[in-house]
Structures are given as C-alpha cells and as structure tokens.
C-alpha positions as CSV (number, residue, x, y, z in Angstrom):
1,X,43.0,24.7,-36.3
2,X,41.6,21.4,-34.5
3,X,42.4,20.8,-31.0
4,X,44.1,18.6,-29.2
5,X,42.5,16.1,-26.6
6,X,43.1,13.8,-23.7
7,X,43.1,10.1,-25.2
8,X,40.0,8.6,-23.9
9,X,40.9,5.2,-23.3
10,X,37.6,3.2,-22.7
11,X,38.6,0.1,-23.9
12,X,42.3,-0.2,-22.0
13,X,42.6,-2.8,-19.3
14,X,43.2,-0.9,-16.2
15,X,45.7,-2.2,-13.5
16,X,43.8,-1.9,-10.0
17,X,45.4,-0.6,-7.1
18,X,47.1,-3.6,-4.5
19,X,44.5,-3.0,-2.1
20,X,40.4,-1.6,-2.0
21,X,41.9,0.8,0.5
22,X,43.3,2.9,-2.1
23,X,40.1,2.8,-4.0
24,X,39.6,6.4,-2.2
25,X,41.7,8.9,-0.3
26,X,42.7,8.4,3.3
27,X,41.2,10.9,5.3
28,X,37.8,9.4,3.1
29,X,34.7,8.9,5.6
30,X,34.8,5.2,5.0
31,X,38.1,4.4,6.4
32,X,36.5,6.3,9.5
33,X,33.6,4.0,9.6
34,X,35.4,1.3,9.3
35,X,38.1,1.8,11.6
36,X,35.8,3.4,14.0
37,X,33.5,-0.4,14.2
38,X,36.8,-2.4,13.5
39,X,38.9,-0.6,16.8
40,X,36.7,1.1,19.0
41,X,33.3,-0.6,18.9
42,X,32.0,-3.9,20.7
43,X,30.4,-6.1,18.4
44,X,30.3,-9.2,20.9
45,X,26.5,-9.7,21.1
46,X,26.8,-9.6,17.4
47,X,29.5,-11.9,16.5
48,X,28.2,-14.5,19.7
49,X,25.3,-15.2,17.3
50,X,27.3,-16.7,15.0
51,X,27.5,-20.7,16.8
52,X,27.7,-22.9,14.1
53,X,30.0,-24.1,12.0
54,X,27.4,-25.6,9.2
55,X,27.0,-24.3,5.8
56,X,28.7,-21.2,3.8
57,X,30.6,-18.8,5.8
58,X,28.3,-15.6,6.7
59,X,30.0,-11.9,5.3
60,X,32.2,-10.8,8.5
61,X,29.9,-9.1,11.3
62,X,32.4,-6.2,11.5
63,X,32.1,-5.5,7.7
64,X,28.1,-5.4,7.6
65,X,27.8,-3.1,10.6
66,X,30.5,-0.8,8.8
67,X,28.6,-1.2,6.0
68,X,25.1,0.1,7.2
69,X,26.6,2.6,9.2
70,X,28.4,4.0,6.3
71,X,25.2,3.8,4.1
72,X,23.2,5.4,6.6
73,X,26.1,8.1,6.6
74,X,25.7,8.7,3.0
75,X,21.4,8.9,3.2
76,X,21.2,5.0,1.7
77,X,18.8,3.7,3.6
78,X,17.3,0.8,1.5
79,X,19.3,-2.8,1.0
80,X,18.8,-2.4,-2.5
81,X,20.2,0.8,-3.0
82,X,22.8,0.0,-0.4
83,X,23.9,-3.4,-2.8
84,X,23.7,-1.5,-5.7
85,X,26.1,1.1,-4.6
86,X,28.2,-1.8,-3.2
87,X,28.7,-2.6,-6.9
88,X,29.0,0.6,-8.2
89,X,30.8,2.9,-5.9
90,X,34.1,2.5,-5.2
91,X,33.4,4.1,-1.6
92,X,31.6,1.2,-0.9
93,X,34.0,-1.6,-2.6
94,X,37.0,-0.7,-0.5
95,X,34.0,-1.7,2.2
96,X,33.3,-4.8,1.1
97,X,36.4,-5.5,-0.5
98,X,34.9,-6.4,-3.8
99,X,33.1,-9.0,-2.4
100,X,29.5,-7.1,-2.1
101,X,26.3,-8.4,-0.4
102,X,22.7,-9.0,-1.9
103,X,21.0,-7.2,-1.0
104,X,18.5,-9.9,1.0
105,X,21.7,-10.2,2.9
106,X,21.6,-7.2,4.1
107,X,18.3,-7.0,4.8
108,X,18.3,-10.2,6.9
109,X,21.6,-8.8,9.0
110,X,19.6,-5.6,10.0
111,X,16.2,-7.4,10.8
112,X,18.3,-10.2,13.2
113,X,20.7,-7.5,14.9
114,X,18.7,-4.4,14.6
115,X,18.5,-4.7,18.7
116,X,22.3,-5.0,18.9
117,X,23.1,-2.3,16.3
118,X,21.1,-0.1,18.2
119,X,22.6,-0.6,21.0
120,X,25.6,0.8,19.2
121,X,24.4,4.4,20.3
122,X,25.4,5.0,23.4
123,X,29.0,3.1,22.9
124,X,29.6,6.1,19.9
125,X,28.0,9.0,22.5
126,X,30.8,8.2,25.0
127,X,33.6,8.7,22.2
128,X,31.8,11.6,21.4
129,X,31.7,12.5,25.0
130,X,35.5,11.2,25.1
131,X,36.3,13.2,22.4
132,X,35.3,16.3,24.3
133,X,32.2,16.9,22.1
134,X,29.4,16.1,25.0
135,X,29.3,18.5,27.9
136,X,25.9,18.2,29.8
137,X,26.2,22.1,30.1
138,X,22.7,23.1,28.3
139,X,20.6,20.2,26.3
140,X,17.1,21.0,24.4
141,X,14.9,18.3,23.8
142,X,12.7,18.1,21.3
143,X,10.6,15.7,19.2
144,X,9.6,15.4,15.5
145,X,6.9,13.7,13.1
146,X,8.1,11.2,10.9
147,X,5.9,9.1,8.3
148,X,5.8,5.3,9.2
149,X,5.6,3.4,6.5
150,X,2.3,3.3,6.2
151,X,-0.8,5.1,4.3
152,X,-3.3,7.4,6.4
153,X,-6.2,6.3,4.0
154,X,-5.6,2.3,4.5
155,X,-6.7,3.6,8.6
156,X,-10.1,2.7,9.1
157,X,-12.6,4.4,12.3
158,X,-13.3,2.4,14.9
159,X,-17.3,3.8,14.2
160,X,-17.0,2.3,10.7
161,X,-15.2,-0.8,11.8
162,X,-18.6,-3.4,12.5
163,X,-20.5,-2.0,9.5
164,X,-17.7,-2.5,6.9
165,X,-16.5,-5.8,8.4
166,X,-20.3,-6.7,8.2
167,X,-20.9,-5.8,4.7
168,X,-17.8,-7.9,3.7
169,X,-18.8,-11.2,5.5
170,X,-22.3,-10.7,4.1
171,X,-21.0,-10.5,0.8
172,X,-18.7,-13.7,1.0
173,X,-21.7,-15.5,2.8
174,X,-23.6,-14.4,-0.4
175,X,-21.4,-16.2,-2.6
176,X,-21.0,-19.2,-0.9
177,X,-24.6,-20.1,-0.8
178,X,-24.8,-19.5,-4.4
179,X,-21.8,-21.3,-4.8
180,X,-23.2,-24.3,-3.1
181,X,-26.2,-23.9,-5.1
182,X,-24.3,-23.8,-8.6
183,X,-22.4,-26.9,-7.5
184,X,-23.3,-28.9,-10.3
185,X,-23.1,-26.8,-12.7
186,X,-19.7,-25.5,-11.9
187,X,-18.7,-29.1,-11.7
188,X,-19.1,-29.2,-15.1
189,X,-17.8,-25.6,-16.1
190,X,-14.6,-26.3,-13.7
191,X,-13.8,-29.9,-14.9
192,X,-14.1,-33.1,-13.2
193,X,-10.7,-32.5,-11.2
194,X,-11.9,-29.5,-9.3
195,X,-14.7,-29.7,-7.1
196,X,-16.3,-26.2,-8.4
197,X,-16.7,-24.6,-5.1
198,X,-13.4,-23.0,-4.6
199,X,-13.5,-19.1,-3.7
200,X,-12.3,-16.7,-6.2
201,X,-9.5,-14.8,-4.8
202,X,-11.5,-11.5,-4.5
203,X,-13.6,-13.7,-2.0
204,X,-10.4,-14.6,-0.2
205,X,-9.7,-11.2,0.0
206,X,-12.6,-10.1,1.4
207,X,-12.5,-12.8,4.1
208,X,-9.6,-11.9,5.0
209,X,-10.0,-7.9,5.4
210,X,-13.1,-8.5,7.7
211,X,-11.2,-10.5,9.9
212,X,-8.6,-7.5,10.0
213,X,-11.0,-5.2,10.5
214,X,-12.5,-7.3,13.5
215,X,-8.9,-7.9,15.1
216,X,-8.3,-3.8,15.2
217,X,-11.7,-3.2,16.4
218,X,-10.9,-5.6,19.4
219,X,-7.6,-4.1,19.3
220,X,-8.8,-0.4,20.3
221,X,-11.1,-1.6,22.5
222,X,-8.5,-3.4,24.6
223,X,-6.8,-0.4,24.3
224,X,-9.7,1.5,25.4
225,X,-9.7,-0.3,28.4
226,X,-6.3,-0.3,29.4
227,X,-6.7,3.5,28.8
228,X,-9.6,3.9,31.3
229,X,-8.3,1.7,33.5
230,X,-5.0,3.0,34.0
231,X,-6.9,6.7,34.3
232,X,-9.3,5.6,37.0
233,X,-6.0,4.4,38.8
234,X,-4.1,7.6,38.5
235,X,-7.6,9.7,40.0
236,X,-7.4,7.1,42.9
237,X,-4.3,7.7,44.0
238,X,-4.2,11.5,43.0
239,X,-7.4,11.8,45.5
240,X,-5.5,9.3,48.1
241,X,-2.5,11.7,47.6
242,X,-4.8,15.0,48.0
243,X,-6.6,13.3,51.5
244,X,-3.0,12.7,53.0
245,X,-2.3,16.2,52.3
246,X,-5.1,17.5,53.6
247,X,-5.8,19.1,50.4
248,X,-9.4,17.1,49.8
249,X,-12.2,19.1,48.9
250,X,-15.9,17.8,49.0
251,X,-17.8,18.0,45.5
252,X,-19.0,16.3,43.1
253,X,-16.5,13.1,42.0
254,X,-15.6,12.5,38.6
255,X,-17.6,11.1,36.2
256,X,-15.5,7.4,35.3
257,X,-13.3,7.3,32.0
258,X,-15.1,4.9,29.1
259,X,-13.7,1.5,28.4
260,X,-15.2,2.2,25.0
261,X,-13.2,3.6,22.5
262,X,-13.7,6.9,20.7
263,X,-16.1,6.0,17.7
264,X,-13.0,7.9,15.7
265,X,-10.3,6.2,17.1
266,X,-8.4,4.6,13.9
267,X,-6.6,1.8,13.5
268,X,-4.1,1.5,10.4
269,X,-4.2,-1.8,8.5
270,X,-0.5,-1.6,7.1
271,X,1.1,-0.5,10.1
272,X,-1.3,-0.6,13.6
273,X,0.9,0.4,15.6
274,X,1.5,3.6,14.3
275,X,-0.6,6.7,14.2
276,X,-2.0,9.9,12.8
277,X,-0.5,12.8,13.6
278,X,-0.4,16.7,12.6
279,X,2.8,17.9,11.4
280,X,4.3,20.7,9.1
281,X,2.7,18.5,6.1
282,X,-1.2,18.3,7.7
283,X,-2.2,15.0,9.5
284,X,0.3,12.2,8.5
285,X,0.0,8.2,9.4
286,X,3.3,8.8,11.8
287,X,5.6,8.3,14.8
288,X,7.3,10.6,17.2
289,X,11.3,10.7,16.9
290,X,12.4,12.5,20.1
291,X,16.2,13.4,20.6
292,X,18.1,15.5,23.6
293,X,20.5,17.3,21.7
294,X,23.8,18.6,23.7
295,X,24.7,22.4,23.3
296,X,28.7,21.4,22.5
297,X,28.4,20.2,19.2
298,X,24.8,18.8,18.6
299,X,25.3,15.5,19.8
300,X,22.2,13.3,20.1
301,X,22.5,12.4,23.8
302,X,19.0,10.5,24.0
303,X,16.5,9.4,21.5
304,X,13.6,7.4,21.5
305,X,10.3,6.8,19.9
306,X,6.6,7.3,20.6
307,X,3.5,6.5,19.2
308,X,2.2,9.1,21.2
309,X,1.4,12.2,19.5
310,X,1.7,15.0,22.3
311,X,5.6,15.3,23.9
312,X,4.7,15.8,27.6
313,X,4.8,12.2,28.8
314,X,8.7,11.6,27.0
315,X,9.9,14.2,29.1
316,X,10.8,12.5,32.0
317,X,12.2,9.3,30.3
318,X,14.2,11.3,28.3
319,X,16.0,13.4,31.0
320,X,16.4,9.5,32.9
321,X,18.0,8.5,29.4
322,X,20.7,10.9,29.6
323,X,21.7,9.8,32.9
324,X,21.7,6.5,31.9
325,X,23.7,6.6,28.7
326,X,25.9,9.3,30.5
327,X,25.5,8.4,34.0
328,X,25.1,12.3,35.0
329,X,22.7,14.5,34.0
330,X,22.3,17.7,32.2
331,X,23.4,21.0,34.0
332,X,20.4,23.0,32.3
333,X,17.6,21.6,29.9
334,X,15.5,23.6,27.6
335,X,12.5,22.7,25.6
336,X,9.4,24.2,24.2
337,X,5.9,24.3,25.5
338,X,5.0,20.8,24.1
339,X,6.6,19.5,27.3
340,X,5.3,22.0,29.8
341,X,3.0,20.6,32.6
342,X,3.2,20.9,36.6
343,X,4.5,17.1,37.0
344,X,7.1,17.7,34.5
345,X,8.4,20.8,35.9
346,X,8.0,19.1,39.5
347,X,10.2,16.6,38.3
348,X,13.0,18.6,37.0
349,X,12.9,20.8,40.2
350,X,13.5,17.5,42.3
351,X,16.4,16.0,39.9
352,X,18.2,19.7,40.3
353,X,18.2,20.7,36.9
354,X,18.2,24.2,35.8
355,X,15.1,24.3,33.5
356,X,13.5,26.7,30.6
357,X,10.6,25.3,29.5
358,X,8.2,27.1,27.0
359,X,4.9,27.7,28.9
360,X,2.5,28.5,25.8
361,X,-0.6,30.2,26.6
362,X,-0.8,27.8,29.6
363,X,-4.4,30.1,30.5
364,X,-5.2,27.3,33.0
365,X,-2.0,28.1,34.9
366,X,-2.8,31.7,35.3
367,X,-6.4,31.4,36.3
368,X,-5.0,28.3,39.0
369,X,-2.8,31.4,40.0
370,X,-5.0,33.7,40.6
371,X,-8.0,31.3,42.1
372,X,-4.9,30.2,44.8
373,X,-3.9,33.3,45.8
374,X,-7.9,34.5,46.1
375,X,-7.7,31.1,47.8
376,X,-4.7,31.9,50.1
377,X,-5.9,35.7,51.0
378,X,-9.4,33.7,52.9
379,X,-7.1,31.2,54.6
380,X,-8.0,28.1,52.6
381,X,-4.8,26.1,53.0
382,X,-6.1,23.0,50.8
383,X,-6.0,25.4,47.4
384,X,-4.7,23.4,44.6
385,X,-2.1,26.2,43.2
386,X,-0.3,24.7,40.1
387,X,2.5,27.8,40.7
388,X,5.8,26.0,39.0
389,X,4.2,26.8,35.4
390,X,3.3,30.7,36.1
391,X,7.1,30.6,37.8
392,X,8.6,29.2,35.1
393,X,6.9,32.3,32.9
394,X,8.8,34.5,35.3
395,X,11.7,33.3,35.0
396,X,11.7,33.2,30.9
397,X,10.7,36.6,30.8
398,X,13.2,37.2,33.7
399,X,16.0,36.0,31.5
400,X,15.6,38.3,28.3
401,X,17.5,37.9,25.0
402,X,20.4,36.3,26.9
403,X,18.8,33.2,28.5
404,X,19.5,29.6,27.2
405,X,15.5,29.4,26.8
406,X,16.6,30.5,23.2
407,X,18.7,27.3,23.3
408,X,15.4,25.4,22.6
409,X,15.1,26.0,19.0
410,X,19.1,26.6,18.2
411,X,19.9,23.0,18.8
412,X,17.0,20.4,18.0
413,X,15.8,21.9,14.8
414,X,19.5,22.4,13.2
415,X,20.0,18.3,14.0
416,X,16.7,17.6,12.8
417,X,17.2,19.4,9.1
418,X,20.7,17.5,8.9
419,X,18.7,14.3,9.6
420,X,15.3,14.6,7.4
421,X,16.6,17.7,4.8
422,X,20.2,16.7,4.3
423,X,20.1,13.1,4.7
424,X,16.7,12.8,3.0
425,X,15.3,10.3,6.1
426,X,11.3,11.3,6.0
427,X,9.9,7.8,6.5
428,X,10.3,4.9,8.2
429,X,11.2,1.5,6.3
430,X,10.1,-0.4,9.0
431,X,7.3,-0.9,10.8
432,X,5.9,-1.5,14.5
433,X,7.0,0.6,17.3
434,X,10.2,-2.1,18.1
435,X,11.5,-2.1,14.8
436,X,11.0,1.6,14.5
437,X,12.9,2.8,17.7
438,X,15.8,0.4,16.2
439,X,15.9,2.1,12.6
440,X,15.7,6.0,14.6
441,X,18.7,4.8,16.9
442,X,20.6,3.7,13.8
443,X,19.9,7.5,12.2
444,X,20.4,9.0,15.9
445,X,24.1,6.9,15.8
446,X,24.9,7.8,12.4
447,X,24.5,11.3,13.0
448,X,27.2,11.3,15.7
449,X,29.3,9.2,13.5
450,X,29.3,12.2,11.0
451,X,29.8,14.7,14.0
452,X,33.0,12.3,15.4
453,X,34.4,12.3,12.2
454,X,34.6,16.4,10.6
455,X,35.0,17.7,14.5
456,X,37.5,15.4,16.1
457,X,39.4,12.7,16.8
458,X,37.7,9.7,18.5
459,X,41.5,8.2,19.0
C-alpha cells in the first residue's frame, strides 16, 4: 500500500504577502527592533550627517541602525554575514524591505557612526530603567577578557625590537649595494624599459617591518615615560599629602620609576593598542570589557573598555558611569577582589555606597593591620594603617550566606555567558581602543534590547 504525500510544489510561482511585515509573525523580535529605533530612539546626530543632496540616495538611517542592532541580536556580527542573511532570511527582508545592503554598505555606516550608535546605550538603559527593569538596589561590576583582533605571536619584545629591526635594514642595505653593483647586468636581464634596480617585493617588505618595529619601540618608550612620569607625580603629592597630615616619616626615599621600558614590554604589530592578557584560555592578545550589571533583571548599566589588564583602576569610573547614565547612583555595589584596594574602598565610603568587595588574600592588609595597631599601642599617631580593606573582611564574613557579597558572581558572569557563549561574541572585529569601546557598547546595547523585549514593555 503506497502512501500519500503533501504535493511538493517547487516549481509554483508563489504570491508574496502585501507587505515584508508579514514576512514573520508579529510579536517577532524584528518588529521590536525596528519599532523600538523607528519610535523611541533619537537618531538626530545620525540623520544630521546626511547634508547633501548630490548623488544616489543613501539606505534610510533608521533602517541601518535597525538593521545592526537586529544582527547584533541574532549573534551576526560581520557585514558579510549580515548582507547575506539580508538576502536569505526573511527576518531580515521585512528589515530591509527587500531592498538589502552590500555588504561594504554596511560596513561603511558602522565605521562613520560607530560613535553615535554607541551612544545609543544609555537612551535604551532609561527605557529599560522606564520600563521598571533598572533599580540601582544592588549592582556587581565586573570585567572580562576578550580577544582583539589580533595575533599574540605577530607581538614582538621591546628587548628584541633593535636587533631584529637591525638585521632587517642590514639585509635590505645588502641588496641594494649589490643591486647597484649588478646594474648593468640587470639592465640587460630586465629590459631596456626598466631601470634594473627596483626592489623585489620581499625587500619592500622588509623595509617596511623595520620601520614598524622602530615606530613600537619608540612607541613603548614614550609610554615608558609617560608611565614614570606620571608615577613620580603621584609619590610627590602622596608625600605632600602625608607631610600635611603629619603622617611623614624619615627614611630612605624611593628609588625613581625608569623612563625605560621593561625589556619584555610587547608591542603587537596588527593591533598596538591592544594587549596580552591571562584569561580562562592562557595569555591571549586582548582587551578588558567591563560592565555594572543591575540586580533587577541584568541590565548592563555601565560598560567600558580597557587596555589595562588588572580591574582596580575601572572602579571608580565605572561607579561615576552609572551616575551619569542614570543620574543616581547604586544603593549597594558588589565586586570581586580584582577591584579591592584602600583608594577604591575610600572612594565608595565617600560617595555613600554600601560596598562588598572581595578582599583576596590581601596579606599586606593584615600585616598594615597589625603593624598599626603595634603602632597605635606606643603612641605613634603618623602609622600608615590601611584599615578599610581588613574592615571590609569583617564585614563579608559578618554577613554570612545571606549577604549581597554573593551578588558578585550571580549577576556579571550570567550576562557575560549570554554575551560570549550564547551570542558567540569572543573577539573583536575591530581594532584600537576607540573603535573597540564602540563595537562593546553596541553588544552592551543589544543585550538590553533582548532584555526590553522577552521582559517588558518599553511603551
């Protein structure tokens, strides 16, 4: 007995629907995208680029910016794979209604208004915050390694720097003088219309590495000297600070920082702005994504990027971030040890906010502790105690199972796996710190986007 079948009608003309909107269901994600940056977002630094009147009509603003943040949505993060789905998905074509981008296009609208789009982020927090999903009660901050684009093995040491880029001028000098020697007979090999000394191209090349190589040496030891500089700065006015205290003590001073750079210092050719760093996957060519996620509904309420590889010094600008974007701050902030330090807990203490920060071992803490209060038991008011960090151990251990110290894992790590597990975004496609801190407030913005649209209502 043979069985019956659906007809499968390849080769029938199909009527389309009367409009791309019906290309996918209505409570679909796109139509929230795209009524989200068509109603509620302000695309005027945008659309005030747009002056002249001279050659082909660009693709609407509003539709490009839906259309990245709806690719960014859906873990497409590269214009080709974005124009391809443009074509292909019927998601996307009810988007662009049928009239899809190249994807240079779209490349060249990202690179002119990556500042603008970026800016997008806080205007999507406040309908977040609008929509009852930000409440300041408890936000963890937290920071994450993710590859730049860029390989750790095209880095180079500053040490090895002026012996490579040596060796590679020696060897193009090498050929040149035999090049000039050989004129004649190159002449002749080459043909009367060439002169016969041109440089091969692996010359070129080589020509033009050293003179990489010497700009990143100069370039760390600039650095280098910024570095020292601004550390010799910071002892002066600590010891100014310490003398108006009356805290000074007599002793041998501080031997000066270096303005020469560590002979391991590394500069990466493809990226040089960006920088090794250890992660999960061992030492990676890198940046540092930092986010302050809220406790309501893992909003993203701050973000940035650093090339730095430790988290202390974000602290601070972070917490001033929130403010900013929110104009209050958080009631309570939790974070782990990466951020502990004396200033930083100083600083929280004077901008009232109920902290739990992670100590670590913090061992210099606990000796300071016990040297100030050997210190304070002989009547030595000028003792340096650094007691904020051995308080805030107190006050962790204090709190038990119950305290939102546990808070400082529950909320950054979840919103990091959505971001680098579930939406696949591992590395950077740009590079340079500017460019960078644009692409991680795009993925920052998106993630809100998706929160907005399965929690609530930004209407």
């Amino acid at each position: 007995m043979s069985k019956t079948f659906r007809d499968w009608k390849i080769d029938e003309p199909q009527l389309l629907p009367a409009s791309v909107q019906d290309f996918v269901a209505k409570d679909h994600l796109a139509h929230f995208v795209v009524s989200l940056v068509s109603e509620q977002l302000d695309l005027a630094e945008i659309t005030a680029s747009y002056a002249s009147e001279k050659g082909q009509p660009p693709f609407h603003p509003e539709m490009m910016v839906a259309l990245l943040l709806y690719a960014y949505c859906c873990a497409i993060y590269s214009s080709r794979r974005i124009a391809k789905a443009c074509r292909e998905r019927v998601d996307f074509m009810c988007i662009v209604a049928l009239d899809p981008p190249d994807f240079r296009t779209i490349s060249d609208f990202r690179k002119r208004h990556l500042k603008a789009i970026s800016g997008l982020f806080v205007q999507v927090l406040k309908l977040c915050e609008k929509a009852g999903l930000v409440k300041l009660g408890h936000v963890a901050l937290d920071g994450t390694k993710i590859k730049a684009n860029a390989s750790k093995h095209k880095a180079m040491s500053y040490d090895r720097m002026e012996g490579r880029a040596a060796e590679l001028e020696a060897e193009v000098s090498q050929w040149l003088t035999a090049a000039e020697a050989a004129d004649r007979e190159e002449d002749q090999l080459h043909g009367a219309n060439k002169a016969g000394d041109e440089m091969p191209d692996w010359v070129a090349d080589k020509k033009k590495r050293a003179e990489k190589i010497r700009a990143a040496k100069a370039a760390l030891e600039a650095e280098a000297r910024a570095a020292a500089e601004a550390k010799a700065t910071a002892e002066a006015e600590a010891q100014e600070r310490r003398k108006a205290e009356g805290r000074s003590k007599a002793g041998k001073p501080a031997t000066p920082p270096s303005p020469e750079p560590d002979p391991k210092a590394q500069k990466n050719f493809t990226d040089p702005e960006s920088r090794i760093m250890k992660s999960k996957d061992g030492f990676v060519q890198a940046y540092n994504g930092q986010a302050a996620v809220d406790a309501q509904a893992q909003i993203i309420v701050a973000q940035d990027v650093t090339q730095d590889a430790v988290d202390y010094r974000q602290l601070v600008p972070m917490v001033d971030a929130i403010e900013t974007n929110l104009g209050r701050k958080p009631e309570q902030l939790s974070t782990d040890s990466g951020y502990c330090s004396e200033a930083n807990l100083e600083a929280l203490e004077s901008r009232q906010i109920d902290a739990y920060v992670a100590t670590g071992r913090a061992k210099d803490a606990v000796a300071g502790m016990a040297k100030g209060e050997a210190a304070a038991k002989a009547g030595d008011a000028s003792a340096d105690v650094p007691t904020r960090v051995e308080a805030m151990r107190e006050k962790i251990k204090a709190g038990g199972h119950g305290s939102p110290y546990r808070l400082r894992k529950q909320l950054p790590e979840p919103v990091f796996g959505q971001i680098k597990q579930a939406r696949g975004f591992r590395q950077f496609l740009m590079r340079g710190i500017e460019k960078v801190r644009g692409e991680w407030a795009i993925i920052c913005t998106t993630h809100n986007i998706l929160k907005l649209a399965y929690m609530s209502d930004p209407g």
